[in-house]
Structures are given as structure tokens and as C-alpha cells.
Backbone bond lengths (Angstrom), bond angles and torsions (degrees), N, CA, C in turn:
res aa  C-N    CA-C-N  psi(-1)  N-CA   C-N-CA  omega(-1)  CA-C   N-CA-C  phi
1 X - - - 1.466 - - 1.526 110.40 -
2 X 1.391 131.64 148.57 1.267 127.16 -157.55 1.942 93.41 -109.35
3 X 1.393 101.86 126.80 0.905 103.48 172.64 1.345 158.63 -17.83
4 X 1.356 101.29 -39.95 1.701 141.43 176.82 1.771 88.92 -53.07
5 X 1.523 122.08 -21.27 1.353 97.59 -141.35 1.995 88.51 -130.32
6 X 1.491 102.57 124.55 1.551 102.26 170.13 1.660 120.96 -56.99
7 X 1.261 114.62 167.05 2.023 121.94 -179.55 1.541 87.79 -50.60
8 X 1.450 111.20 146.22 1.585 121.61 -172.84 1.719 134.46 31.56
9 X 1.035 105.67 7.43 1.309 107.14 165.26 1.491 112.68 -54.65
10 X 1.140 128.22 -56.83 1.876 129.66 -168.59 1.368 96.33 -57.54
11 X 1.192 122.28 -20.63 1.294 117.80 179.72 1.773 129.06 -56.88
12 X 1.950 95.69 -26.19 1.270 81.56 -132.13 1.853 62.93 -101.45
13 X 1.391 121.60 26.04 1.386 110.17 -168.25 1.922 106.17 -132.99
14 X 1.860 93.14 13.22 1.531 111.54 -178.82 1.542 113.46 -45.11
15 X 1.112 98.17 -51.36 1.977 110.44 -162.02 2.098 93.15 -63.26
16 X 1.272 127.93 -32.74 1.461 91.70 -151.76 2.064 71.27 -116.88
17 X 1.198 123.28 16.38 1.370 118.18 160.79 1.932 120.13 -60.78
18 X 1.414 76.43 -36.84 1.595 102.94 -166.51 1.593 96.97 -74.93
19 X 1.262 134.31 -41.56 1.401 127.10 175.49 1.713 112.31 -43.15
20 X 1.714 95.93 117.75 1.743 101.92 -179.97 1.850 98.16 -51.46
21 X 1.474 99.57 165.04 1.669 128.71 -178.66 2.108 103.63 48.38
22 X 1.606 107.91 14.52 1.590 87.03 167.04 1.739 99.38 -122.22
23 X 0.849 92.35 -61.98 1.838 97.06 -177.17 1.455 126.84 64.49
24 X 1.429 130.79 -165.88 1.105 118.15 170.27 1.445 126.94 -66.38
25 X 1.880 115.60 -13.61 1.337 121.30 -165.24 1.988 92.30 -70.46
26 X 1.079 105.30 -63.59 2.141 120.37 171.46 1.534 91.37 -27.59
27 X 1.207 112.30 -72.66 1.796 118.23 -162.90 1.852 82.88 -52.06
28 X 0.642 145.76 -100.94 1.747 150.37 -135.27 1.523 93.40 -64.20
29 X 1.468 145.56 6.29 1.491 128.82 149.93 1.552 98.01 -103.03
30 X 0.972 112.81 -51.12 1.733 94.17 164.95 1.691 131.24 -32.06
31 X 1.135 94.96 -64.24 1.924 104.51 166.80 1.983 103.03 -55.00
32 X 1.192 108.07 -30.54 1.658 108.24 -175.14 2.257 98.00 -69.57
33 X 1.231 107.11 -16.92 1.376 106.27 -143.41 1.254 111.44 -93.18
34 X 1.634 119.31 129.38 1.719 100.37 155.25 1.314 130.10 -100.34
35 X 1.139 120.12 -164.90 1.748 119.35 177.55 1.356 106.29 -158.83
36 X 1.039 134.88 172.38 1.484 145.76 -157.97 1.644 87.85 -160.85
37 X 1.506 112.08 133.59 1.331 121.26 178.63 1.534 115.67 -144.32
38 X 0.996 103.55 97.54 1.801 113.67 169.85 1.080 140.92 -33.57
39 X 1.094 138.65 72.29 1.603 132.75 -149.86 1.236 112.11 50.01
40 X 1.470 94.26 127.49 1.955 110.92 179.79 0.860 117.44 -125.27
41 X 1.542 104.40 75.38 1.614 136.27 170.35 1.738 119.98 -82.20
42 X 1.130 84.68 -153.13 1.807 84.14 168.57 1.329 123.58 -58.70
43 X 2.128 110.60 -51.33 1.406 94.72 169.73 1.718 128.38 -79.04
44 X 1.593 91.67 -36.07 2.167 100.50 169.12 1.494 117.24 -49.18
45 X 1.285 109.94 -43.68 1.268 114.91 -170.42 1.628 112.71 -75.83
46 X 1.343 116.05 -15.80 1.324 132.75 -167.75 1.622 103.98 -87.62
47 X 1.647 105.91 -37.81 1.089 132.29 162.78 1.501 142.31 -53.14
48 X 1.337 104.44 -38.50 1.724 119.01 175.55 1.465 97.11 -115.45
49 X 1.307 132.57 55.34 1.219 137.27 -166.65 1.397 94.62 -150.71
50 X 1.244 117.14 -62.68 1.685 123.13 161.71 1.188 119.41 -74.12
51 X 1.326 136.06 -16.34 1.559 139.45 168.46 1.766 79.34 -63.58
52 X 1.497 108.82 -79.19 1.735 104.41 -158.55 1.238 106.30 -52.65
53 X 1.377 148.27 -39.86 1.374 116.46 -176.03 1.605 111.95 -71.24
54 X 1.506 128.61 -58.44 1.326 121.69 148.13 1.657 125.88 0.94
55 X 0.612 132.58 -39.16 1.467 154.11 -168.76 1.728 117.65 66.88
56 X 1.648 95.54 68.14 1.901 83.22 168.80 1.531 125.55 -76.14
57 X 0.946 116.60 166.93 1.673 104.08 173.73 1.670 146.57 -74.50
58 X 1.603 82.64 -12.39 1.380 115.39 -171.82 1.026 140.22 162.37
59 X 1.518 131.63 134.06 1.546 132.53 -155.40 0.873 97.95 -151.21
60 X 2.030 104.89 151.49 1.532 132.69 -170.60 1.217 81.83 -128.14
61 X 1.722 117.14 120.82 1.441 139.38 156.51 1.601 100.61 -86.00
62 X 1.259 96.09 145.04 1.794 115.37 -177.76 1.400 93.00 -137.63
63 X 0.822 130.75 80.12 1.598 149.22 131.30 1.930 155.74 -73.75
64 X 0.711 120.72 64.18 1.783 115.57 -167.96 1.530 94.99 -74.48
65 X 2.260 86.88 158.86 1.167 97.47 158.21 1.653 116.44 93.26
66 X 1.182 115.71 135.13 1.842 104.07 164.76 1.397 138.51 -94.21
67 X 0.988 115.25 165.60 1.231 116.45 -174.11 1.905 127.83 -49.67
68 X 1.251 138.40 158.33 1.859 131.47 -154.13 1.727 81.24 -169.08
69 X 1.883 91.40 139.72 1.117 95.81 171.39 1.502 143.25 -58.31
70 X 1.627 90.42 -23.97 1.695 112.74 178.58 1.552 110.00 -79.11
71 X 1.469 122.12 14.57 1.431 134.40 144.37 1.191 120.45 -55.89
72 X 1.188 110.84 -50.43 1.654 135.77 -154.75 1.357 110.82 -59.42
73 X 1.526 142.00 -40.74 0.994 126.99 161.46 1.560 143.80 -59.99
74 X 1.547 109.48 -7.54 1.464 120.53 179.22 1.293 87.33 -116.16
75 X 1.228 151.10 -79.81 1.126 139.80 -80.80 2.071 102.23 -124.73
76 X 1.740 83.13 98.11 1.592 103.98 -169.00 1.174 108.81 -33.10
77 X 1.771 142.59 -34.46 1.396 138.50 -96.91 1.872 91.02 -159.36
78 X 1.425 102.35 25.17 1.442 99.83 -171.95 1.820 103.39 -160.20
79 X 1.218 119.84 150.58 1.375 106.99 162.70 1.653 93.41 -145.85
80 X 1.685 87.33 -171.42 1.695 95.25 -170.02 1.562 112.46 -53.74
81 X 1.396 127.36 -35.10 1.784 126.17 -164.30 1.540 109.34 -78.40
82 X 1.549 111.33 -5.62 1.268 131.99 148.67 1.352 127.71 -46.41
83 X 1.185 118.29 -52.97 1.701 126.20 -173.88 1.497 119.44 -24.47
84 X 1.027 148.94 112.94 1.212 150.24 177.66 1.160 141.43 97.76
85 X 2.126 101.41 -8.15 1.041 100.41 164.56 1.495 139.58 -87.08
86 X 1.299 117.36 -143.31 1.860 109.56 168.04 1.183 122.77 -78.12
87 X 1.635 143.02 113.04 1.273 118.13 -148.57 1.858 103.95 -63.79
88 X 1.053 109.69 -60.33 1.564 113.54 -176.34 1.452 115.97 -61.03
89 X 1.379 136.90 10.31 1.386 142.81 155.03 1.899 96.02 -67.73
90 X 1.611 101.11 -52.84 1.500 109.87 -158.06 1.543 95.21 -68.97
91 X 1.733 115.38 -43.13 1.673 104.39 -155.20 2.486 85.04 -70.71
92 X 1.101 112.92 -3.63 1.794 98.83 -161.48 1.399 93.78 -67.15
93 X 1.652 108.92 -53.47 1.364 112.17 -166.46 1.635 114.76 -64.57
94 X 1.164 93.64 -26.24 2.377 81.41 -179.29 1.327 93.65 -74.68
95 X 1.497 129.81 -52.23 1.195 127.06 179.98 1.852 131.30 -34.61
96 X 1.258 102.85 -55.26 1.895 120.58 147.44 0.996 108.48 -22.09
97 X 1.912 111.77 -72.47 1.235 109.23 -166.03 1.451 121.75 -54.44
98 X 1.452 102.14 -44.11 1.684 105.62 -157.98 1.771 98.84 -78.46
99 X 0.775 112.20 -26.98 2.096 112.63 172.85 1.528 108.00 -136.22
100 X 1.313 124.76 93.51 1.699 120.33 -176.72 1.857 89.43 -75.52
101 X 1.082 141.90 6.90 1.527 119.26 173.73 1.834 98.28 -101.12
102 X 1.211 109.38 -27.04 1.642 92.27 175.33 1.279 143.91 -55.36
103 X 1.137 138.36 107.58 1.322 147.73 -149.76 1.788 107.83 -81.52
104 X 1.558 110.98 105.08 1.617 102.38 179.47 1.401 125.99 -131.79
105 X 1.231 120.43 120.99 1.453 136.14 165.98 1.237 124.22 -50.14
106 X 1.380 136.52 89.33 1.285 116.81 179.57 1.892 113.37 -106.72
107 X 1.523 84.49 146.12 1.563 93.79 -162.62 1.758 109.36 -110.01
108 X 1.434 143.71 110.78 1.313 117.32 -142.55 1.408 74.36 -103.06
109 X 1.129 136.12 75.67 1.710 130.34 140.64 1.194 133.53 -151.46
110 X 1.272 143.41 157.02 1.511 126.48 -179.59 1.428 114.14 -75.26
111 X 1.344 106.84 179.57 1.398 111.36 176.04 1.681 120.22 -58.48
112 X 1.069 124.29 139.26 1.194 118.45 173.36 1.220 141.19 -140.68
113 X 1.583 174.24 137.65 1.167 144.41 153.98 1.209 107.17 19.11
114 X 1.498 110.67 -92.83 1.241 136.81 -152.23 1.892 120.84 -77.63
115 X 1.148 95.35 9.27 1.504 113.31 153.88 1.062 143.33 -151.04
116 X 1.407 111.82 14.71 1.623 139.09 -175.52 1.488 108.71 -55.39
117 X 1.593 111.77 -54.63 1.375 109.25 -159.44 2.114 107.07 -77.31
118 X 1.390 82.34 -30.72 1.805 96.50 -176.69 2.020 112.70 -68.81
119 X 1.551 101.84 -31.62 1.383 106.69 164.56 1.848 112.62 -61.67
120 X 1.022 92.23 -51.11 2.097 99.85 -165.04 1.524 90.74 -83.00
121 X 0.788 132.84 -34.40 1.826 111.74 168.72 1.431 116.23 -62.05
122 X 1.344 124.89 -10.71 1.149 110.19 177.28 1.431 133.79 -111.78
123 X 1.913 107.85 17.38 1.242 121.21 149.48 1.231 118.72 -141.20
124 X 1.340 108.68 -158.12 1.495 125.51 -164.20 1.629 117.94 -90.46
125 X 1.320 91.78 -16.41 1.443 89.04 -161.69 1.649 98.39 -148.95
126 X 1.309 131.11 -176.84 1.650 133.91 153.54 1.095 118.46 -121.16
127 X 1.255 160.78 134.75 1.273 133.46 129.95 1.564 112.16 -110.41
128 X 1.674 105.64 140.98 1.394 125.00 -158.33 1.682 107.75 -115.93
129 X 1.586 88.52 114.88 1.805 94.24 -166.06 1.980 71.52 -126.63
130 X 1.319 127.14 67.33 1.328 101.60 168.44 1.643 96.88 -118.12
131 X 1.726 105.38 150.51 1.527 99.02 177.93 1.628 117.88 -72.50
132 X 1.000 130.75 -27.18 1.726 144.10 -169.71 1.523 109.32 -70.03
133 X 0.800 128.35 86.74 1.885 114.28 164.98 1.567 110.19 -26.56
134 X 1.218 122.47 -45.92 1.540 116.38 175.41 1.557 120.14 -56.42
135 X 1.023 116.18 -51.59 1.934 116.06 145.73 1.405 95.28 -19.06
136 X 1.613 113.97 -105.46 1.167 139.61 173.69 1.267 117.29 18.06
137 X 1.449 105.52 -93.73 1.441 126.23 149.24 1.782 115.21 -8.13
138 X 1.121 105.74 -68.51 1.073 95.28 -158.12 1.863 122.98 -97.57
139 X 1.222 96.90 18.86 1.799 126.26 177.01 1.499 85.42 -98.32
140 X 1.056 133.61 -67.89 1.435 133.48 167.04 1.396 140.74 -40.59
141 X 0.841 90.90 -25.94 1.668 89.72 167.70 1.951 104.52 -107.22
142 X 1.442 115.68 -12.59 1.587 110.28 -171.61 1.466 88.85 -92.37
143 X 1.409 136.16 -43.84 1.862 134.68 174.70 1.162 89.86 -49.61
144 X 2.240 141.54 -64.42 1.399 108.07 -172.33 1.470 136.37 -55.26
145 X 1.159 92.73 -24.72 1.864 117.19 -171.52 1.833 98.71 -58.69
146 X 1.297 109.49 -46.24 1.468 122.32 -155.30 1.559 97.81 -101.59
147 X 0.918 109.79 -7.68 1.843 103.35 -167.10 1.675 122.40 62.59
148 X 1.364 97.29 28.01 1.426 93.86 179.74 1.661 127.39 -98.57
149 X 1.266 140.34 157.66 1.464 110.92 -171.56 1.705 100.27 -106.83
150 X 1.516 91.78 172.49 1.506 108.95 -172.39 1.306 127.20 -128.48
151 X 1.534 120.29 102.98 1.490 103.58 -177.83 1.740 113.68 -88.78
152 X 1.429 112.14 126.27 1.179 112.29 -167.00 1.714 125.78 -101.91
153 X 1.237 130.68 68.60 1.056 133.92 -174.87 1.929 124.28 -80.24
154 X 1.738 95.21 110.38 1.546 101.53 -177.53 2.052 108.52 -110.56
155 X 0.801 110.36 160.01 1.850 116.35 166.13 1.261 102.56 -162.45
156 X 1.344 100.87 140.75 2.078 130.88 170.08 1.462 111.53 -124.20
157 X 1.104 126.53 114.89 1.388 147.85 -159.88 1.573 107.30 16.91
158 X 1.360 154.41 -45.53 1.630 127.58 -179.70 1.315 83.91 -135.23
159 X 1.318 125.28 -1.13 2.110 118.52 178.10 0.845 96.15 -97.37
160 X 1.707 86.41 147.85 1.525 100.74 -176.20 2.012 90.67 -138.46
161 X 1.548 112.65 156.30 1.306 124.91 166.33 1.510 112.87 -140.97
162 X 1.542 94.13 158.32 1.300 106.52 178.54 1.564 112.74 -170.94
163 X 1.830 99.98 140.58 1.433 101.27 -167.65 1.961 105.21 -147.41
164 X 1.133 120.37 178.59 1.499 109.28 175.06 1.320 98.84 -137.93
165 X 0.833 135.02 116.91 1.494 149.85 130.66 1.359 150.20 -8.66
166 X 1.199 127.25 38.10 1.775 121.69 -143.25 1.776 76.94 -104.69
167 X 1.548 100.14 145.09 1.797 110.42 -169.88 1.275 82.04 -101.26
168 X 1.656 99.70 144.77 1.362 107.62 165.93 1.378 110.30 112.41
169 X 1.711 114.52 -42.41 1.632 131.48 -154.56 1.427 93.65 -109.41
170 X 1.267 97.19 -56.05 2.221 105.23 -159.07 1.412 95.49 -119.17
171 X 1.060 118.43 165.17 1.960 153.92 -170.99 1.133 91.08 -68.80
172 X 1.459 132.28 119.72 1.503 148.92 137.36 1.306 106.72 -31.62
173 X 1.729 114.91 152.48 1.385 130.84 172.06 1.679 113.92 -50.77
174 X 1.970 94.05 -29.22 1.570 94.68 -178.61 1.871 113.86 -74.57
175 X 1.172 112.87 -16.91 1.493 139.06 -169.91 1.133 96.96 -67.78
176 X 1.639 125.12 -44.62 1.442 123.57 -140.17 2.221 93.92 -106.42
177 X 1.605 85.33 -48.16 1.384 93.25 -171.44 1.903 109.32 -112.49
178 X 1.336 104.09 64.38 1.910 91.05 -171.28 1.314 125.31 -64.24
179 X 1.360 121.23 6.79 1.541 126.84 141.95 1.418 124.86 -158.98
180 X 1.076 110.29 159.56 1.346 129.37 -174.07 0.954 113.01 -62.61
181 X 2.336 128.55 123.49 1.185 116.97 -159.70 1.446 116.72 -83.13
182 X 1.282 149.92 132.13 1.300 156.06 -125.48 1.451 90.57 -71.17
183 X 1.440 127.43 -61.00 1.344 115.48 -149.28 1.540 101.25 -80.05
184 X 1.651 135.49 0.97 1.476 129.59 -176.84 1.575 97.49 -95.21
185 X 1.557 114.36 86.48 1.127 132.25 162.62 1.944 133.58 -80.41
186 X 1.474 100.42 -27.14 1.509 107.71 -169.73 1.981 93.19 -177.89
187 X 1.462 83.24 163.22 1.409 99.58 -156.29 1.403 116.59 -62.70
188 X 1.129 114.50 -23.16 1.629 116.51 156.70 1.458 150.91 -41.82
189 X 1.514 87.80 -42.80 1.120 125.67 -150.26 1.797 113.95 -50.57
190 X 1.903 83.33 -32.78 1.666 97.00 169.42 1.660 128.02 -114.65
191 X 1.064 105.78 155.38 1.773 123.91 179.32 1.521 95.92 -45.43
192 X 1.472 109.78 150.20 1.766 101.47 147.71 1.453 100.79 -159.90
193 X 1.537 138.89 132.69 1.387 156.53 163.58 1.406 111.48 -81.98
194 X 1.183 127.16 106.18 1.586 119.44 163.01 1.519 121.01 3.49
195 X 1.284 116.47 -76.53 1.304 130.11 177.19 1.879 122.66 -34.04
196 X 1.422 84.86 -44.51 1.586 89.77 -176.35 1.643 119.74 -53.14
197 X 1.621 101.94 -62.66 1.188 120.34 -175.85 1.528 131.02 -68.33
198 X 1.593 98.26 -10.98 1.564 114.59 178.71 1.711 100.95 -93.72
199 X 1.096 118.18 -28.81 1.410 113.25 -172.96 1.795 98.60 -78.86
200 X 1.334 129.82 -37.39 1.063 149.19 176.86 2.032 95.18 -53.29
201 X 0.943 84.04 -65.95 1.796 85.48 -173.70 1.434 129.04 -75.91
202 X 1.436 94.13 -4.19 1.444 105.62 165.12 1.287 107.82 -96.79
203 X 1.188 149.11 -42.83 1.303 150.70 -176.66 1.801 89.40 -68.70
204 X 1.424 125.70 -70.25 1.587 99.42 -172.21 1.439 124.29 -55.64
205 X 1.112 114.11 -13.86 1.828 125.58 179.66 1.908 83.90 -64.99
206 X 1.514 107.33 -72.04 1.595 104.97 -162.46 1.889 94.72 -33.17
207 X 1.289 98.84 -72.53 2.152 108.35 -173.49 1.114 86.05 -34.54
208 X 0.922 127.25 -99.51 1.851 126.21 -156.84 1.469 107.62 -16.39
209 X 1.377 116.81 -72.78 1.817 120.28 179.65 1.478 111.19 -44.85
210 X 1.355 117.37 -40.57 1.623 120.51 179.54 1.493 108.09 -72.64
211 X 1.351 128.36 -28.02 1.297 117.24 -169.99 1.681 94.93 -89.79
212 X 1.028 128.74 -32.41 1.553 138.11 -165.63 1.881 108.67 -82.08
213 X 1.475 117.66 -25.27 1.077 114.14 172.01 1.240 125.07 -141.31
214 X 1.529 112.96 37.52 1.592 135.91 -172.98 1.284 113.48 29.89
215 X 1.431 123.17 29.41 1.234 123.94 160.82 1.478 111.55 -74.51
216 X 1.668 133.75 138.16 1.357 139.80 135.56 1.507 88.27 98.24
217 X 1.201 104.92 -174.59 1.810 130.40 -178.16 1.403 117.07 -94.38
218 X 1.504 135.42 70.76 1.156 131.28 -167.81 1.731 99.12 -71.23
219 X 1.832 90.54 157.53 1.308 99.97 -172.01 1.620 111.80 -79.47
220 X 0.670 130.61 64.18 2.278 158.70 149.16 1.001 109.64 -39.35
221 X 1.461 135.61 105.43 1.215 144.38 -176.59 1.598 109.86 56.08
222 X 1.358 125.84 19.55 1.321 122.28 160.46 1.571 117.05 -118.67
223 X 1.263 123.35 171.98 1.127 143.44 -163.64 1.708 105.03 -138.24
224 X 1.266 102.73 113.73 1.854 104.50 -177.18 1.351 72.09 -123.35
225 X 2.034 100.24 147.32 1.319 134.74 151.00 1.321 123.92 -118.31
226 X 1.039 102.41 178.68 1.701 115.88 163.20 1.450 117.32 -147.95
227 X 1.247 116.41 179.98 1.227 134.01 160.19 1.899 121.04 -170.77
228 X 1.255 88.66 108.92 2.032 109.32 -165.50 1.239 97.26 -57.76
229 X 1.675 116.27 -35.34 1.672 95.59 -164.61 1.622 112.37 -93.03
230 X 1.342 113.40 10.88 1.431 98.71 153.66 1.364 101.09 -150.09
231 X 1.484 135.78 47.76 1.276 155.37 -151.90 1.711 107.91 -11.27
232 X 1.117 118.49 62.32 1.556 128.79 162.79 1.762 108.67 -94.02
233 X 1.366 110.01 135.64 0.848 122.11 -161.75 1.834 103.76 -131.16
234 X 1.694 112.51 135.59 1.387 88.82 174.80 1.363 100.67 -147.16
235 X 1.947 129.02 174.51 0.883 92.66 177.24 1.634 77.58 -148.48
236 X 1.759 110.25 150.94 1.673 102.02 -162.09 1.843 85.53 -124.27
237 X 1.360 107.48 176.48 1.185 126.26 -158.32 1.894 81.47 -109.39
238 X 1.411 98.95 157.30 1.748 90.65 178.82 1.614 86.44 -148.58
239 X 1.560 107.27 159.05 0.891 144.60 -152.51 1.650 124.07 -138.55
240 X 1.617 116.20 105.56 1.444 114.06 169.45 1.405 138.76 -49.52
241 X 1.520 123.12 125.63 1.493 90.21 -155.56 2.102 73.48 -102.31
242 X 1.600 102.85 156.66 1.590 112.70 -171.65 1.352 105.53 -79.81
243 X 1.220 115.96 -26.79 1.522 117.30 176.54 1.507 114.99 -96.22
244 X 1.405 118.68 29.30 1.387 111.21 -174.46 1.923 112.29 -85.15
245 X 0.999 123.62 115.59 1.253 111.61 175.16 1.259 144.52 -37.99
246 X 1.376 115.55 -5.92 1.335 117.14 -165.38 1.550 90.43 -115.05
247 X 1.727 106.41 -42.49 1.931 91.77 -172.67 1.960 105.63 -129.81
248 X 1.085 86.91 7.30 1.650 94.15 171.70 1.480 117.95 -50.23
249 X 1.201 124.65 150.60 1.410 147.84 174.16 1.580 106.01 -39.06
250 X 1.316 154.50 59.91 1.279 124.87 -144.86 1.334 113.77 -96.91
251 X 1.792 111.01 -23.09 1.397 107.29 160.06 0.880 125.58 -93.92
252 X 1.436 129.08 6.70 1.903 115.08 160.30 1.580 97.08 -84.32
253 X 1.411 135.71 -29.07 1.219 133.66 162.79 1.770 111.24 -44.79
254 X 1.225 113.33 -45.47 1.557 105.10 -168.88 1.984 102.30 -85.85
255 X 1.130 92.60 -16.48 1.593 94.19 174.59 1.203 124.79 -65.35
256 X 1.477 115.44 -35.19 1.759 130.95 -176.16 1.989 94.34 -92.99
């Protein structure tokens, strides 16, 4: 048994060992791996829920604020006797439960200016379940800064998206979305159904494991959707724009 791994642990990670091209070599960079996760809501929370059973090595929750009943329908990692407390006190303890070797940071605030760069330095990877484009924004431009990649999972009432991020290779968040759509002002603002946001966070959990242990075809310069209420599904090819501010060309720009 390889060190990395406590008495019966490989055990409890047999079934997706056995999947051809991942094996135990995937499982032992996974256990090597961290992640940083943006609000652990319906889709974050959906997110470090399958990282921990998966077996990642460790996660920094970025969360503010306590828990509200109008949580309760998405949000895997919480129930009603919850209400009022710290959300990321509540998501530490299910988390424990479901992997006691996973190692987790909890951070009781959202993303911000003023802690953006100190969050993403301290893993491997991002994934961004935050509702605000200003979040957004700014995980995106600190992953280009750092060279780190980003799996980006969003949903609005039965849509769902999802894309990965590698700087340098594929189109920045600023590439895809170069501004913020007028009426997504505050966290309300949109619908959300259980369903949406879990399918969303399960598909970026899969990206995340593929980008973290070069298993499979992560979604890299693509964009997969959905939509539950008439289950159409699509998935578009994306594109760097050269003048984008955040990952654009800027000295062949200052050259011409």
C-alpha cells in the first residue's frame, strides 16, 4: 500500500480505481491535491462533497455568513437544525464525516479583493461555484496571474454551465463573459431547483479530478450546458479573444 494512504483507505476508493486510464497512479495525485472552492452552495457544496468522497487531499472553503432556510433546497451540506449557524463550520463537519483523512481550511468569507490572491496561492486548482460575477472576476484574473486552472461551474433556474480554464491554453472568464449581465446584481436575484446545481457540481467535481490527475478530456476551452426543463444539452467550442484584458496578448498589442 503506498504510503500517502492510511490502513483501509484504498479501499474505500476501489470502485473508481478499477476505471481503465485512472487507477491507483490518478488516486495518489488526487490525495497529492488541493482545491480552493468558492462558495459552498448548491453548486460548491455539491462540489467538495464529491472531491471528499473521491479522495482529494485538501480543501479551502470560502464561504461567509450563516446558514437561511431558503438554502435548504440545494444545498447538499446543510439541513434545517442548521439555520443560523456558520455556513462553513456546518459544511467542515459533514465533510469529516464523509473522509476523516481530508485535510480542510475553512475560510468564513467570500472571495474578495482583499483575499483573492492569498486564497489561490494556497492550492492547486479553483473551482468557482460563486453567485456574483465580481467573485468571478476576480478568481479569474488571480488563476491568470498565477497560472493556475479553473473549473467554472454556473446554473439559473434548470441551466446549468460548465467550463475549465487552463491560462495561457483556453479563453478566460473575461473572454467568455466581458461583462456582467445588467440584471445579475445580488445573490437572489436568480431561481435555483436542486437538480440544476447538483448536476452542475457534479460534472465540475468530474473536471476538477481530470484536470488534477490527467485522466480523460477535461472540458478546456469548451463550454457544456444544459437545460432540465426540456433536457437539451449543448456544448460550444470557445475562443480567446487577443484583446481581452485579463489574458490578451498585451505585448504583441503594444508592438502594433
Amino acid at each position: 500500500m503506498s504510503e500517502l494512504f492510511e490502513r483501509d483507505e484504498l479501499a474505500r476508493y476501489e470502485r473508481q480505481i478499477r476505471i481503465e486510464g485512472f487507477g491507483q497512479e490518478a488516486q495518489e495525485k488526487l490525495k497529492r491535491s488541493s482545491v480552493l472552492i468558492s462558495r459552498v452552495g448548491g453548486v460548491g457544496g455539491t462540489i467538495a462533497l464529491g472531491l471528499a468522497r473521491a479522495g482529494i487531499g485538501r480543501l479551502v472553503l470560502a464561504h461567509g455568513g450563516t446558514l437561511t432556510h431558503e438554502y435548504m433546497n440545494r444545498m447538499l451540506l446543510a439541513d434545517p437544525a442548521d439555520v443560523g449557524r456558520p455556513c462553513v463550520e456546518v459544511f467542515v463537519e459533514r465533510l469529516r464525516r464523509v473522509n476523516p483523512q481530508l485535510e480542510l481550511e475553512a475560510v468564513a468569507e467570500n472571495v474578495s479583493a482583499d483575499n483573492v490572491q492569498g486564497l489561490v496561492d494556497k492550492v492547486d486548482l479553483v473551482a468557482d461555484g460563486a453567485p456574483l460575477f465580481e467573485e468571478r472576476y476576480l478568481m479569474n484574473a488571480e488563476v491568470v496571474r498565477q497560472g493556475k486552472p479553473l473549473v467554472m461551474g454556473a446554473m439559473y433556474g434548470t441551466e446549468g454551465y460548465v467550463t475549465v480554464i487552463r491560462p495561457g491554453d483556453t479563453p478566460c472568464l473575461k473572454c467568455i463573459y466581458p461583462q456582467r449581465p445588467d440584471y445579475w446584481t445580488h445573490i437572489k436575484v436568480f431561481p435555483a431547483i436542486g437538480p440544476s446545481p447538483w448536476i452542475v457540481g457534479a460534472t465540475a467535481t468530474m473536471e476538477a479530478i481530470k484536470v488534477l490527475t490527467g485522466f480523460g478530456e477535461p472540458l478546456a476551452g469548451k463550454l457544456w450546458s444544459f437545460d432540465l426543463e426540456n433536457n437539451s444539452t449543448r456544448k460550444l467550442v470557445l475562443y480567446r479573444d487577443p484583446d481581452c484584458p485579463v489574458c490578451g496578448d498585451r505585448e504583441a498589442r503594444e508592438e502594433t
